[in-house]
Structure formats: structure tokens, C-alpha cells
C-alpha positions as CSV (number, residue, x, y, z in Angstrom):
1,X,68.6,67.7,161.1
2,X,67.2,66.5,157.5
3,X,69.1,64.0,155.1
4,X,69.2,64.8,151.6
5,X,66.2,62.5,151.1
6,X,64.0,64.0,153.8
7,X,65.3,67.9,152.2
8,X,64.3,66.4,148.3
9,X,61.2,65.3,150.0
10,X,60.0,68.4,151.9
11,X,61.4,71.5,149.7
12,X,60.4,69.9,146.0
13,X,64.5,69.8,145.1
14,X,65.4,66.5,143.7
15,X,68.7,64.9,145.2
16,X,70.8,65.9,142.4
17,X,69.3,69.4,142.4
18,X,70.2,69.2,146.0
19,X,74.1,68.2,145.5
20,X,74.0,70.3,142.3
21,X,73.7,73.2,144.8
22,X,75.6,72.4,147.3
23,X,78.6,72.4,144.8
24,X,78.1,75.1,143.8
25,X,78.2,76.6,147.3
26,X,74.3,77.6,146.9
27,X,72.7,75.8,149.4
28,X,75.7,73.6,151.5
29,X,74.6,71.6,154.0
30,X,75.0,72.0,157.5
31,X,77.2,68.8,157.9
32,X,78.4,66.2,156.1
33,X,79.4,62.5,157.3
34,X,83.1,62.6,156.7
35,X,83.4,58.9,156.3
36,X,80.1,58.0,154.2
37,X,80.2,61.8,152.9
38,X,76.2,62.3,153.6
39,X,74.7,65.4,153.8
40,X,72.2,66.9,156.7
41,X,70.3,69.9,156.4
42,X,69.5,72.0,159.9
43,X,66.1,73.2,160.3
44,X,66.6,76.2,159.2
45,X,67.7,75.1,155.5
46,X,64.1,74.3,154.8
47,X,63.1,77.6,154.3
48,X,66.1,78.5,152.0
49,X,65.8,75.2,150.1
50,X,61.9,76.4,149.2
51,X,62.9,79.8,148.4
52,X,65.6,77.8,146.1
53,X,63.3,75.7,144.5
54,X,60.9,78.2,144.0
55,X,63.3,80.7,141.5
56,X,64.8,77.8,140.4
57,X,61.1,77.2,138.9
58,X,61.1,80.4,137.4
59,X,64.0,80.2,135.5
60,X,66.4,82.6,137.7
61,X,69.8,82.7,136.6
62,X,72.3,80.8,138.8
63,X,74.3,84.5,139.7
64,X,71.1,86.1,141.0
65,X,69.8,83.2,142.7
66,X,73.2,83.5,145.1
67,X,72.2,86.6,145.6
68,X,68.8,86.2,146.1
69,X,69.2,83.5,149.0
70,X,72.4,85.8,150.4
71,X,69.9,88.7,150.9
72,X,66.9,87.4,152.2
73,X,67.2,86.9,155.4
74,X,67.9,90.7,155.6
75,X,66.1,93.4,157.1
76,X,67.0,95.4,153.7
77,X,64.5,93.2,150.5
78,X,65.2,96.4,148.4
79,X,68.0,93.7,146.5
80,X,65.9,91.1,146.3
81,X,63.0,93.3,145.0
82,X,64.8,94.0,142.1
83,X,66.2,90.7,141.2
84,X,62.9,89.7,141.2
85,X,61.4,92.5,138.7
86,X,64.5,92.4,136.9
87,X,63.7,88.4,136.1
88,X,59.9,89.0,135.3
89,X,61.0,91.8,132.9
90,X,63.5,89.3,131.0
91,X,61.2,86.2,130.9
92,X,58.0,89.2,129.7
93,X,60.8,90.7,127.0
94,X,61.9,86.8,126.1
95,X,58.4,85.5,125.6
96,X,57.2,88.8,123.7
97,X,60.2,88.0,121.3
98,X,58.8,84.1,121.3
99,X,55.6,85.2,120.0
100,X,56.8,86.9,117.3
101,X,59.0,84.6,116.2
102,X,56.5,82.1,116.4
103,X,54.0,84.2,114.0
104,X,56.9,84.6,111.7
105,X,57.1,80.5,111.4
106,X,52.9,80.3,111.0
107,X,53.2,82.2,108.6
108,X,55.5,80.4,106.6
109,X,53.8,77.4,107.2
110,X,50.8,78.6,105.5
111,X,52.9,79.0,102.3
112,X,54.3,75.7,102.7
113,X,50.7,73.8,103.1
114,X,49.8,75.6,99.8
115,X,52.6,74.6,97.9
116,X,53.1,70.8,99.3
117,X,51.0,67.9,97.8
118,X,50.4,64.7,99.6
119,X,52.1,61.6,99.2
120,X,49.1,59.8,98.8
121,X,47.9,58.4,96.3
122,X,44.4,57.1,94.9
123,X,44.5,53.2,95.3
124,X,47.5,50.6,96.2
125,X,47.1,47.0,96.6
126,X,49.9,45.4,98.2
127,X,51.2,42.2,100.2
128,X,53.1,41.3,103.2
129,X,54.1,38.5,105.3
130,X,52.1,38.1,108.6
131,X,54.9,37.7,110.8
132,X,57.5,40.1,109.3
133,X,54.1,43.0,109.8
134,X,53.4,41.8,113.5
135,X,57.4,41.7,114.2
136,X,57.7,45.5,112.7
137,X,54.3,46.8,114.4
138,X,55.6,45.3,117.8
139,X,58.9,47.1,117.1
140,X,57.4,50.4,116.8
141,X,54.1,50.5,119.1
142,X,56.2,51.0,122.3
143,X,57.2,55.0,120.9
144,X,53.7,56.1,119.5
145,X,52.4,59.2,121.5
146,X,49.1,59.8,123.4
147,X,49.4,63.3,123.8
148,X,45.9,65.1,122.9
149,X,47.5,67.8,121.6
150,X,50.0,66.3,118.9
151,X,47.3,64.2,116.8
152,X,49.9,63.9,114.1
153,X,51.8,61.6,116.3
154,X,49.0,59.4,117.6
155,X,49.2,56.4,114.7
156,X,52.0,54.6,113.0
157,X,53.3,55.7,109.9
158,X,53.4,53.7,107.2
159,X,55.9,54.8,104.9
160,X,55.7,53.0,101.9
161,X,58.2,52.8,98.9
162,X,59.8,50.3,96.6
163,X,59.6,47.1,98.3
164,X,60.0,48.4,101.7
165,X,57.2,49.4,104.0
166,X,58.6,51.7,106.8
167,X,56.5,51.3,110.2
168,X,57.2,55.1,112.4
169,X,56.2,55.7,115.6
170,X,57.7,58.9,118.1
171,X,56.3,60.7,121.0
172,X,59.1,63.7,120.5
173,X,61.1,61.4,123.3
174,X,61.4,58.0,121.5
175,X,61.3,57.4,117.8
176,X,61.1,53.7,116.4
177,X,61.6,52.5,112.7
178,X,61.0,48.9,111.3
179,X,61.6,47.5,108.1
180,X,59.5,45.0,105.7
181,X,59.2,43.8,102.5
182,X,56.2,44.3,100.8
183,X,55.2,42.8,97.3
184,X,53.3,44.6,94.7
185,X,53.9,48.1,95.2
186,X,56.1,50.0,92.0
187,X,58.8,52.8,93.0
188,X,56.2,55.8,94.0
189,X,56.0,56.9,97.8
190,X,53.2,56.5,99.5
191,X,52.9,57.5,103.1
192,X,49.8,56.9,105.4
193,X,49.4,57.3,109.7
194,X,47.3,54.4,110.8
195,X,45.6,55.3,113.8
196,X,47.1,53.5,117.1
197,X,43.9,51.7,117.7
198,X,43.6,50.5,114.2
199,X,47.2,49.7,114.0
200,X,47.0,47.1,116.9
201,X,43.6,45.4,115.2
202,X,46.2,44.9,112.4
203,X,48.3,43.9,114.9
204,X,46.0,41.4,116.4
205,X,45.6,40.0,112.4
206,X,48.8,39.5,111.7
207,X,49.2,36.4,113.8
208,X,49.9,33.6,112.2
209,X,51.9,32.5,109.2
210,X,51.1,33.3,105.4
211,X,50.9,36.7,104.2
212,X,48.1,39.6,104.9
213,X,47.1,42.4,101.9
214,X,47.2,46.2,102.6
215,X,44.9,48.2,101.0
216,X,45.0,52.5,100.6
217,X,42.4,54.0,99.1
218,X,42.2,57.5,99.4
219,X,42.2,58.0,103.1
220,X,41.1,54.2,104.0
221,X,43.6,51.4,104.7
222,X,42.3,48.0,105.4
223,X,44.2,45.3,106.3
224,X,42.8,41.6,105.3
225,X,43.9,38.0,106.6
226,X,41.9,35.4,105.1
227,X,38.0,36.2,105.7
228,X,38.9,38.9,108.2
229,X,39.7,42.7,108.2
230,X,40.4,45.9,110.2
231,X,40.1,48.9,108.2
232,X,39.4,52.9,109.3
233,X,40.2,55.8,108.1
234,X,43.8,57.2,108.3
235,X,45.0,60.4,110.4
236,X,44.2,63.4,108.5
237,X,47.8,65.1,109.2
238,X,51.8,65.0,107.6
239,X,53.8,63.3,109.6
240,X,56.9,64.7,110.4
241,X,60.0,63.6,108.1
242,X,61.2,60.9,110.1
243,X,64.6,60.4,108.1
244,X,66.2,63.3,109.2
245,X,65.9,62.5,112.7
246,X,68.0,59.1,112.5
247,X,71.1,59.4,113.9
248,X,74.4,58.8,112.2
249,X,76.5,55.6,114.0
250,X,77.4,56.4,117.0
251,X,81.2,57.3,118.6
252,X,80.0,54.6,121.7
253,X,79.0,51.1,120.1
254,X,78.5,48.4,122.7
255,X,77.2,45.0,122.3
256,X,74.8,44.3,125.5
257,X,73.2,40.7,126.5
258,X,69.6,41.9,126.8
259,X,68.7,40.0,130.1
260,X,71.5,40.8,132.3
261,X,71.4,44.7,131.1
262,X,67.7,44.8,132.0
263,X,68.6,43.2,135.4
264,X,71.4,45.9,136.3
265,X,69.0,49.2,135.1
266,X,66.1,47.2,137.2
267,X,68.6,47.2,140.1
268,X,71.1,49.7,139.6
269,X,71.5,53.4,140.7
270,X,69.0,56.0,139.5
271,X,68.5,59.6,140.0
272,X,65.5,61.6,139.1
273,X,65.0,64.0,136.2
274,X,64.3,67.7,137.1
275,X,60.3,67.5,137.8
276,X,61.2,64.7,140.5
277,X,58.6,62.2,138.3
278,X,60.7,59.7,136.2
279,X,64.0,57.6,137.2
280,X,67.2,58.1,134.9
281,X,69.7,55.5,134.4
282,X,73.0,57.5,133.5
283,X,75.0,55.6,131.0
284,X,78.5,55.3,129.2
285,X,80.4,52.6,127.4
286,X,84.1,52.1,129.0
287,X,87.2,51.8,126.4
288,X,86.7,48.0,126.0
289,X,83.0,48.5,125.0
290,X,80.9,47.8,128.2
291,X,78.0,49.9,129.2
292,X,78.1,50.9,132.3
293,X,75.3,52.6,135.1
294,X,77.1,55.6,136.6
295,X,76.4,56.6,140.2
296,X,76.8,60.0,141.3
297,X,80.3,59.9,142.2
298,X,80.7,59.8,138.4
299,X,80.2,63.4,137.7
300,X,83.4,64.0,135.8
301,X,83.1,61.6,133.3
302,X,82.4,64.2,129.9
303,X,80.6,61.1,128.1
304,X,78.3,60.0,130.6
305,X,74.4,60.3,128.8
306,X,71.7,59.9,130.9
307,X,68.0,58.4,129.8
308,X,64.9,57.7,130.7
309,X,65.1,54.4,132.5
310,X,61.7,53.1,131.5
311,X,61.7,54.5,128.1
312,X,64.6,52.1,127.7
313,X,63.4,49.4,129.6
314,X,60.6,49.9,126.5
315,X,63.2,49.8,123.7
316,X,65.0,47.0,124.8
317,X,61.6,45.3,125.2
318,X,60.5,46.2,121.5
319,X,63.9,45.3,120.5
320,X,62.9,41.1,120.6
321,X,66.6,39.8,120.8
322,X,68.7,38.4,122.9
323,X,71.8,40.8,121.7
324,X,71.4,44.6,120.9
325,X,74.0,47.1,120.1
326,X,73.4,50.4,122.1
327,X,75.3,53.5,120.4
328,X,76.7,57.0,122.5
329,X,77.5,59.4,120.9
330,X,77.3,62.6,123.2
331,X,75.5,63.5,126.2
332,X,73.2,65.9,124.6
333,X,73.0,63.1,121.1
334,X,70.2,60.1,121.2
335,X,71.1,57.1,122.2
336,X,69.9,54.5,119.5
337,X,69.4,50.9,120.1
338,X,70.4,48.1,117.0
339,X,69.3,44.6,116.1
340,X,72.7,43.3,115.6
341,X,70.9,41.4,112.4
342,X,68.7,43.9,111.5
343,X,69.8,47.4,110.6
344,X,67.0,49.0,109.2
345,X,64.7,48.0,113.0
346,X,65.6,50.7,115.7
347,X,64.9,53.2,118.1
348,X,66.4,56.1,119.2
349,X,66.0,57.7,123.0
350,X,66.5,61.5,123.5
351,X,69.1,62.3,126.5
352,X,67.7,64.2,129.1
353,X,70.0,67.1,130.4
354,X,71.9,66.5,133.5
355,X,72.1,69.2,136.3
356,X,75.4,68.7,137.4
């Protein structure tokens, strides 16, 4: 006999894949502890549990995959034959339909690029308190991306207008905004992605007390303290429009002490996300306003929202106060964590989709 863990372990089913299943009368296990309610696995499930995980890979529908498993065993495959060709033929008709839709959108990209100007602009000269630029830089650095192919989110945007200078960083998962003042600068917009090695030399400059000038010229921004300077040459690429990603306040508001919060997701119950490779913590916020880490016996609850449990280890991190509001609003909505004192410094976490 297997336990759960030993099955997860040996088929490539997660745990909560695993009771996901058995639920649904899928894949039950051979016996379950009535008093601890454990599950065990004969030897035999092994086999079945592979298959599972296999045309669960492929994207079978839940219907046929009953089948599927109800028929293989078998001396008769003629069934499963045709499930199986009958799947291929919807994912080759589904991603024959992607493509085409996808050319349809390239193409009215390329109008787009023609008609859009940049929000750049020929020279700006403005200034900024050191701390207030290292305090927004160390809010946002945490969400910038390092993914080769998505060069447009690989700096930190600095979105500059009025007196405000908007630091941006997301990685499609995570998205961070910080506010400053900046002096100097008239109404215009001005928007530039500093490169994430560049933006942490202007990190590393904006140590101490005083104030530091930004420069943009063209596609150059240098950053001076004093005698000293880190300049480069911005990303070459739009970044996406960042303000229509914030979310509205959330239905969920709970004020959290920093410290103990990060003890309890540290310690607390996690489950795994559908590739088996990063921890969840599985969140909601009672009636009195009190997050709290759901276990699996929590299943019913409709607003439970589960996250990324280092990804908001991160946030909380970047967050640099004692006290920060998290906000639920749904389990398919972000989750975005508040300075209490600061409302225009943020991030927002995307859910990630619960099985069961």
C-alpha cells in the first residue's frame, strides 16, 4: 500500500490532484483511515494513477478521462482508441483556430505601432530625494521579470508625470507600483524602462540623505549623486499600461502584523500548484477581518484565494512596514497588498486556480 505522499511522489499527481480525484470518484483509494481519514493506494493504483496523470497533461476532459481509466484494463482498447484521437483532433482544430486568431491580433498590432508615438521626450532634468528613490526602487525590484523572452518586462518603469514619478515592475505574476515626488518636471508624460541592472546601480546611489538628479535624454537616463553616476541606455520597448491592471479596493480588507503573518505562511499548511514546483498558501479573511491559512478540509469555503507562498513572502518583504492591509476580492481576482500610510506603494499577486 502507498500513502497519498508516496502516490504524489511516484505517479507525478500532486496531493490535491490526488484528493481532487478521488472526489470525484476518478481515482478512489483503496482504503482510507476512518479515524485520521488517510488515504492508501494498492499496488495496482500506480499504474492507473500514471495513466491519470498522463491525459490529465494533455488536457483530457474530466468525462472522457472516466472513461478512459474505466476501459483500459480491457481486452477491448477500441474505446480508448478513440477517445484518444477524438482529443488530438480537438486540441489540432483548437490550436489551428489559435493561430489564426493570433495572426488576426499581429496584424492589428502592426497598425497600432504605426499610429502610436512615444512618450518620450528629447531632454528632462529633474530631482528627487535619495531616500524616497531607494524606498520606491526597493518596493518594486522584488516583481521585475527575468524571463528571456519578455524583454519589455526586464527593467523598471519609470513613469513620469506631474510631480510624481511612478516606479513599475511585473513578471505577468506580480506587479508593484511606488510613488515619489519629483521636482522640476512640468505636466507632460514621460515614460522610460530602466534596465534591472541599471536600476539597482541607482539603487546602490540613492543611499544616503539629500536628493539625487535624473536625467532622460533621448534613450539615456543617468542618475547623479554628488560626483557619482550610473547611466545606460533604456529598454528599447512600450511597456505595458500598468493602470489598467490595478485593482479596484477589494470586498476582503484585513489589517495583518507583518511578523507574525510571515511566521504562520513560514509554518502553516501548504499545498502545491498543478506542476508540483511551488508551495501555495490558501487564503481568506473571516467576518471580523482576520486572514486566515486554509487547510484542505476548507474546500467549501467559496472565498478562499490561493497564492504563491513565496511570491508573497516577497511582497510582504518589499512592503517595509510593520502593518499592511491585504485585500480579497475573489478567488480568481489579485490579491493586492497596502501600506496602510501609503496608498499610492503596492503590489498585486495573481491567484493561482485551485483544483478542487
Amino acid at each position: 500500500m502507498r500513502s497519498i505522499g508516496e502516490m504524489a511522489r511516484d505517479s507525478g499527481l500532486g496531493v490535491s490532484a490526488l484528493r481532487f480525484y478521488d472526489r470525484a470518484g476518478v481515482l478512489v483509494p483503496a482504503w482510507v483511515d476512518p479515524v485520521s481519514g488517510y488515504r492508501w493506494y494498492a499496488p495496482g493504483q500506480l499504474e492507473e494513477a500514471r495513466l491519470l496523470a498522463r491525459v490529465r497533461r494533455a488536457g483530457m476532459p474530466l468525462a472522457d478521462i472516466r472513461l478512459v481509466l474505466a476501459s483500459w484494463s480491457g481486452t477491448d482498447t477500441d474505446l480508448v482508441r478513440k477517445l484518444l484521437t477524438a482529443h488530438l483532433r480537438r486540441l489540432e482544430q483548437g490550436l489551428s483556430a489559435a493561430r489564426g486568431e493570433f495572426s488576426a491580433l499581429r496584424a492589428l498590432l502592426d497598425q497600432r505601432e504605426n499610429l502610436m508615438t512615444s512618450l518620450r521626450v528629447a531632454a528632462v532634468r529633474l530631482t528627487i530625494a535619495a531616500p524616497e528613490l531607494a524606498a520606491a526602487l526597493d518596493t518594486v525590484r522584488f516583481a521585475a521579470s527575468t524571463d528571456p523572452e519578455l524583454p519589455m518586462l526586464g527593467g523598471i518603469l519609470f513613469d513620469i508625470e506631474g510631480e510624481n514619478l511612478h516606479a513599475v515592475a511585473t513578471d505577468r505574476y506580480r506587479l508593484a507600483v511606488a510613488r515619489t515626488a519629483v521636482d522640476g518636471h512640468d505636466e507632460s508624460r514621460v515614460q522610460v524602462i530602466v534596465p534591472t541592472p541599471l536600476a539597482d546601480a541607482m539603487r546602490a546611489l540613492a543611499h544616503g540623505e539629500g536628493s539625487v538628479r535624473l536625467s532622460l535624454d533621448g534613450d539615456r537616463v543617468t542618475l547623479e549623486a554628488g560626483d557619482r553616476q550610473a547611466a545606460g541606455q533604456c529598454l528599447d520597448h512600450d511597456f505595458p499600461d500598468y493602470r489598467r491592471l490595478l485593482p479596484q479596493a477589494g470586498e476582503h480588507r484585513a489589517l495583518v502584523e507583518v511578523a507574525d503573518f510571515r511566521e504562520a505562511l513560514e509554518t502553516g499548511p501548504v499545498r502545491r500548484d498543478e506542476t508540483g514546483t511551488h508551495d501555495l498558501s490558501v487564503l481568506t479573511v473571516t467576518d471580523d477581518g482576520t486572514v486566515v491559512l486554509c487547510a484542505d478540509g476548507d474546500a467549501d469555503d467559496p472565498d478562499r484565494v490561493a497564492v504563491n507562498r513565496e511570491f508573497l513572502l516577497d511582497a510582504l518583504a518589499a512592503g517595509a512596514r510593520d502593518r499592511l492591509v491585504l485585500e480579497l476580492t475573489a478567488p480568481t481576482a489579485p490579491i493586492a497588498i497596502r501600506r496602510p500610510d501609503d496608498e499610492g506603494s503596492f503590489s498585486i499577486l495573481m491567484p493561482v486556480r485551485l483544483e478542487d
